[in-house]
N, C-alpha and C positions, 0 to 999 in steps of 0.2 A: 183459538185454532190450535191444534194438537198438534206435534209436531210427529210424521210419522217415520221419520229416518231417525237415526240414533248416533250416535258419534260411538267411535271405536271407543275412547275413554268411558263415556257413559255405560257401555256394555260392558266394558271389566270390569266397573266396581259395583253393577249391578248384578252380577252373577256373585248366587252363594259361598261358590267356593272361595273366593277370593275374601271374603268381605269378613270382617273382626267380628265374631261372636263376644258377650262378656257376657258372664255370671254374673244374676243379680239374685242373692238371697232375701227375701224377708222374713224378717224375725220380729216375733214379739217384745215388746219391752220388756218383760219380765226375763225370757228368754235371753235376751243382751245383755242385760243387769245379772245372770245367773252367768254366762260366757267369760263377762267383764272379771266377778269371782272368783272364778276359777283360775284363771289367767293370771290374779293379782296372787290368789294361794300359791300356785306352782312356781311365780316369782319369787315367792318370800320362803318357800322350802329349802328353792335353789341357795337363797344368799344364804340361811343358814346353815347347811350342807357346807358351803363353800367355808364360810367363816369357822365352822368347826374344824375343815381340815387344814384350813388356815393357821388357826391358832393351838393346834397338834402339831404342825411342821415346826410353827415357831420352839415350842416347846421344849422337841425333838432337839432341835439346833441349840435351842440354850443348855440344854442336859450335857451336848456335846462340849459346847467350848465351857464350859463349868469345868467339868473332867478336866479336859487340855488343861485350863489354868490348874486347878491342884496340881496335876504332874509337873509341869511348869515350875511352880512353888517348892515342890516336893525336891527337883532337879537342883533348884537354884539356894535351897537350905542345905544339902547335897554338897555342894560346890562351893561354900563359903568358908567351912573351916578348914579346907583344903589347901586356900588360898591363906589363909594366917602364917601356916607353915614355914 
């Protein structure tokens, strides 16, 4: 027997507008296994990308305190026969 009254709850979440929509894609296997690909390429550009300007900064920084120490060295060969006086 059908029940022909509704409950107010029953009518809100039976009206469209309220109610969750989801996207559901399908895809071919191939098609995933090409997505998957690509996905893993753009990873591995990125890390390398990264790591290159990674290991330029580093570079960068060592090139610097190299410099620093000479002048440093330079300073302190400088200052030593000063001090015999």
């Amino acid at each position: 027997m059908a029940n022909m009254y509704t409950s107010l709850f029953d009518s809100f979440f039976a009206d469209s507008f309220f109610t969750l929509h989801r996207t559901v894609y399908v895809v071919s296997d191939s098609q995933l296994e090409e997505l998957k690909k690509r996905q893993h390429q753009e990873e591995l550009d990125n890390l390398t990308g990264s790591r290159k300007r990674l290991e330029a900064n580093y570079q960068s920084r060592v090139k610097i305190l190299d410099e620093r120490e000479a002048e440093l060295k330079k300073e302190l060969k400088a200052l030593a026969p000063a001090e015999k006086k």
